[in-house]
N, C-alpha and C positions, 0 to 999 in steps of 0.2 A: 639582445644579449648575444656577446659570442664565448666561444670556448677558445682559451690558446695556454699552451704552456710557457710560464713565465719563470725567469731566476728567484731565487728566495727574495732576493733584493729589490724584484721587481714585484713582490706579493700582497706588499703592505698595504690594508684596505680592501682589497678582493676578495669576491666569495671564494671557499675551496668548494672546489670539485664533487670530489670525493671523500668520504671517510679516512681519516689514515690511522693503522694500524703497527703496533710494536712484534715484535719479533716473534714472543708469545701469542700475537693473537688476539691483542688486546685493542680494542677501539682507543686512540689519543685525543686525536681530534674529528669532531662531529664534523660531517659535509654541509655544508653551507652557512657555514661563521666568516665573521670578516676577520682575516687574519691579520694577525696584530705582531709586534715584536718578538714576542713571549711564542705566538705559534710560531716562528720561525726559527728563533734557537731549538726548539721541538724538533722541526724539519731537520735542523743540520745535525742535531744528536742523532736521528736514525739515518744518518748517512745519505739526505739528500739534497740535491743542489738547482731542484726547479720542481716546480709544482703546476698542475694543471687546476687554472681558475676560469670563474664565469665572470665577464666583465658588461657590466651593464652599459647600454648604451641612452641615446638622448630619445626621451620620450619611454623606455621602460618601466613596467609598475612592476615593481615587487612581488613576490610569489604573496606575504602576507598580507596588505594591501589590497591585492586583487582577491582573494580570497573572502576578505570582507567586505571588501562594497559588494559582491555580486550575492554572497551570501543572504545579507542584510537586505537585497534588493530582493529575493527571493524568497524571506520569511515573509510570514501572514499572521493573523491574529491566532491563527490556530497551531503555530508554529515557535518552536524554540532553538537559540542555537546554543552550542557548544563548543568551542574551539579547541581546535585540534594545533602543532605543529608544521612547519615545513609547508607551508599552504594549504591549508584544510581546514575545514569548518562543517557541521553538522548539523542536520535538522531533526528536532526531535517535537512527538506532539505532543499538545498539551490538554487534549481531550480524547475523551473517547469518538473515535469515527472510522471514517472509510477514507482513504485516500485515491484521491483523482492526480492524475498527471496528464499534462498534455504534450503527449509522447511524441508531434511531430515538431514540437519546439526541442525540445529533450535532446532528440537526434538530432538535431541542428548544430545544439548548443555542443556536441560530443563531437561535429566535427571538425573544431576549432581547436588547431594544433595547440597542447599544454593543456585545457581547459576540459578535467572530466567531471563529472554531475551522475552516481550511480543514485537509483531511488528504490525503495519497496515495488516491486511489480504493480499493475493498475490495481486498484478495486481491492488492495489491502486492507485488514482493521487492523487499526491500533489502539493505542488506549497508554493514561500517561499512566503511571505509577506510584504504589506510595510503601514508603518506609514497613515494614513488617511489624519493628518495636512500635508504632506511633502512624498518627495520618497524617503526615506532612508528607507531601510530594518530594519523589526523586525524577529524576530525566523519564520521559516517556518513552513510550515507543521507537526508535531512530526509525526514520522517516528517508533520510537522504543522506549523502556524505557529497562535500564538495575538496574537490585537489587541483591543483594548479601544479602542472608537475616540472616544470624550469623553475628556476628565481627567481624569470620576470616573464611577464608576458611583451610583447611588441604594443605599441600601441592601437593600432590597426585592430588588434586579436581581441584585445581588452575593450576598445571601444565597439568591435561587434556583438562581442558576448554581452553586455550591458543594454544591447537595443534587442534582443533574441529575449533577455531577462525581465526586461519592464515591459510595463501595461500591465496586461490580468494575468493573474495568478499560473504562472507554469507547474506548479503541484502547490496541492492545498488537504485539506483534510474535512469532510462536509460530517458534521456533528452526529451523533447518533442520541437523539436527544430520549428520555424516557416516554417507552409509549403503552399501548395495553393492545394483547393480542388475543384474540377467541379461537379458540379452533373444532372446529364441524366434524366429528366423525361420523362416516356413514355406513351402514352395512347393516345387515339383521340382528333382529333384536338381541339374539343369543350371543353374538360376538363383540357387542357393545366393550362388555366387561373387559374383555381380551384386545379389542384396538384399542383402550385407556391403556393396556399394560403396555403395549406394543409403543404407540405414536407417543404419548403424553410426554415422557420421561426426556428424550431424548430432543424433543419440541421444544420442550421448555429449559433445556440445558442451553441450546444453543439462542433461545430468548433473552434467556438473562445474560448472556455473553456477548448480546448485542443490545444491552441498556433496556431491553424491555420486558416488562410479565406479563406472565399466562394467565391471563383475568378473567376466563369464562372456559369451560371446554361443555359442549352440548354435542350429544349423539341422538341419531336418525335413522330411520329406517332407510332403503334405498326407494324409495317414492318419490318421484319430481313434485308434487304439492307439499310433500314433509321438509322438503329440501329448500324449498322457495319458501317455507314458515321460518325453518331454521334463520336464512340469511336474513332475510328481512328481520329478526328477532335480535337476531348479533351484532346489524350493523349499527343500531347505536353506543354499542360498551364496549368495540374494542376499533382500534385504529389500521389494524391488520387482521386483515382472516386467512387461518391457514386449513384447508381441507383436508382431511387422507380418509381413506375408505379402506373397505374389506377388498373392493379390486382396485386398478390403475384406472385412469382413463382412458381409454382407447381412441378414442377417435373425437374430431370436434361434435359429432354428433350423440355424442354421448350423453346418457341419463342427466347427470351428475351437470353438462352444460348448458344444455337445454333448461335446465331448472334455473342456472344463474342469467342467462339474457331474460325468461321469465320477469327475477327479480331485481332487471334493471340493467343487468351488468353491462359493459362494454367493454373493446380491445380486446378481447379473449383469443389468447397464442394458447395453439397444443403443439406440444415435443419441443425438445430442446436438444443440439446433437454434446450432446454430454451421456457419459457414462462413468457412473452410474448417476440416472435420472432421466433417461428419456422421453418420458411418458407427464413430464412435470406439464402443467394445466397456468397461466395466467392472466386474470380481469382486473376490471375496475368497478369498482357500484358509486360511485359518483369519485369521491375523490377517496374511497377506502380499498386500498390492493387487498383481491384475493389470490392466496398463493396454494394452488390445488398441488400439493406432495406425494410425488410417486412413492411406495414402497419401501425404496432405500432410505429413505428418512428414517427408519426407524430404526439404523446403524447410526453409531460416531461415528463411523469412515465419510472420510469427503464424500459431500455427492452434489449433484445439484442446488440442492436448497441453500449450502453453504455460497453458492456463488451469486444468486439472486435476490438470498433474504437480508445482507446490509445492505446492498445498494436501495432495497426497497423501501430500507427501516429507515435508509438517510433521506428519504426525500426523492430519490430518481424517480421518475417515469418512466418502465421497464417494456418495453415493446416489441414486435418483433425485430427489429435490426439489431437489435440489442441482444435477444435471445442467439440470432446466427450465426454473430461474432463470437461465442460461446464456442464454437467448434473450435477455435485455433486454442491448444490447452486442455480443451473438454475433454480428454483420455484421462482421466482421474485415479490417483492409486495405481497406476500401472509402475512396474519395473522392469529397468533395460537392463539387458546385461552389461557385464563390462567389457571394454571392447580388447 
C-alpha cells in the first residue's frame, strides 16, 4: 500500500485517507471508503481539488480480510469473536477460566509493522456472562482485541503474522471447571471460633468466584499428629486444601510442614516474593494442591492467594519457578504517585 495525493478526478475507487470534515466540524466522509462520484462532488463543495488516498498495491490484503483470517486462526473452542470496524476483531470467552498467553509469540506477532494483538495480561480470570433479565448468555469476558492499522497489509507482513498465528494455541483460556475445596484451620482450641470468623468468609468468596465450594472446613490444634489426622481425613472430599493458622508459616521447617511430608506431601515451596503474601506455604499429596494461606487471606485486598489459587484451580502444576516469576508484579496494591 502506498499513500499519495491524488486530483478528485483521479480518486475514483480509492481508499480516502482521512476523515473529512465541514466547516462546522462535522465528520462528511468516514476514512477509508472507496470513493465514489457522489464522494467527490462532496470534495469539490468544500472547496477541494485533490485528496490524499491509500492505493493498494499487488499482493495486499485488506485491513478486513486480514483481520479475519488471523482472528479466526487465533480463536479456540474456548473463545469467541466479535467484529469490530476498520480492521479489528475481538476475542471474547466463553467460559469461566484463566487465561494463558504465550507472550513470546505475542511480542513477535507486535512486531510486525500494522499488525497489533493487545490481550488480558497472563493468568487472568474471566468468565462469559449472562443477561440479568434471563440466562441466556451475552459476550464474555474480552479476552483480546485484534487491529490491523493500514488498509492493507503487504504480503510478506500478512504471510508472517499467519505462521507466528498457527500451530498451538497463542492465548487460550484453561477451564475452571467446578471443584470442592476443604480448608484446615489450625491454632488453639479457643481460637478455632475466631479463625472460622477470620479465614472462612473471605476463602470461600474467592471459591466460588473461581467455580468452586467450600465443602468441608475442619480445625486443629497446632500438633503435628493432629495435623497429619486432619490431612489425611480431607484429602478424600475435597480436590484442593487450603490451610491458614493462628500464625504464618515461617520457615520450611516449620510445625505446620513437617506434618504435611508426614502425610505424604510433596514439592513443598515456602515464601513467595509477593506482597502481601509472603509467607504463602505450597504441596502436593498425590495429585491434591495444598495451598498453605498466609495471614492476608483474610482481606479482599489482592494478595497472594488471588494470584496462585486459579491457576491451581485450572489444572497448573504450581512450583517453584513458577512461584519466582511472581516477583515481576508481586508489589500488590501499591500506589505511584503521579508523575
Amino acid at each position: 500500500m502506498r499513500v499519495q495525493e491524488v486530483t478528485l478526478e483521479q480518486a475514483v475507487g480509492l481508499l480516502l485517507l482521512h476523515s473529512v470534515f465541514d466547516a462546522a466540524g462535522k465528520r462528511v466522509i468516514r476514512k477509508g471508503v472507496t470513493l465514489t462520484e457522489a464522494h467527490l462532488a462532496q470534495l469539490h463543495s468544500l472547496g477541494q481539488s485533490s485528496v490524499e488516498v491509500a492505493v493498494l498495491e499487488e499482493g495486499d490484503v485488506g485491513e478486513e480480510r486480514a483481520a479475519a483470517q488471523l482472528i479466526e486462526m487465533l480463536c479456540t473452542d474456548a473463545l469467541a469473536i466479535s467484529w469490530g470496524i476498520g480492521g479489528r476483531a475481538n476475542l471474547h470467552t466463553t467460559l469461566s477460566g484463566v487465561v494463558y498467553v504465550d507472550v513470546a509469540r505475542l511480542e513477535e506477532l507486535n512486531t510486525l509493522a500494522g499488525v497489533t494483538l493487545a490481550t488480558v495480561p497472563q493468568y487472568s480470570v474471566v468468565h462469559p456472562r449472562f443477561r440479568t433479565e434471563t440466562s441466556h448468555p451475552r459476550k464474555g469476558d474480552q479476552v483480546a482485541t485484534l487491529k490491523i492499522i493500514p488498509y492493507a497489509l503487504p504480503a510478506p507482513i500478512f504471510a508472517r503474522a499467519k505462521e507466528i498465528v498457527e500451530g498451538p494455541a497463542l492465548l487460550d483460556v484453561r477451564p475452571l471447571p467446578i471443584q470442592r475445596a476443604g480448608v484446615l484451620l489450625i491454632g488453639a482450641a479457643i481460637a478455632h471460633a475466631q479463625l472460622r470468623r477470620q479465614f472462612e468468609p473471605p476463602l470461600q468468596r474467592r471459591l466460588e468466584a473461581l467455580n468452586a465450594t467450600l465443602a468441608t472446613v475442619l480445625a486443629v490444634e497446632e500438633r503435628e499428629g493432629a495435623i497429619v489426622e486432619a490431612v489425611q481425613q480431607l484429602r478424600g472430599h475435597c480436590d484442593v486444601l487450603l490451610v491458614a493458622g493462628q500464625t504464618s508459616i515461617m520457615d520450611l521447617d516449620d510445625r505446620v510442614l513437617r506434618a504435611l511430608r508426614r502425610a505424604g506431601a510433596e514439592g513443598i515451596v515456602h515464601g513467595a516474593p509477593v506482597d502481601p503474601g509472603s509467607l504463602l506455604a505450597l504441596a502436593y499429596l498425590g495429585q491434591t494442591p495444598i495451598v498453605c494461606v498466609p495471614g492476608c487471606a483474610r482481606s479482599q485486598e489482592p494478595n497472594v492467594v488471588d494470584l496462585v489459587l486459579p491457576r491451581i484451580l485450572a489444572g497448573e502444576r504450581i512450583t517453584q519457578p513458577q512461584i519466582s516469576r511472581l516477583g515481576h508484579g508481586g508489589l500488590l496494591g501499591s500506589v505511584f504517585p503521579a508523575v
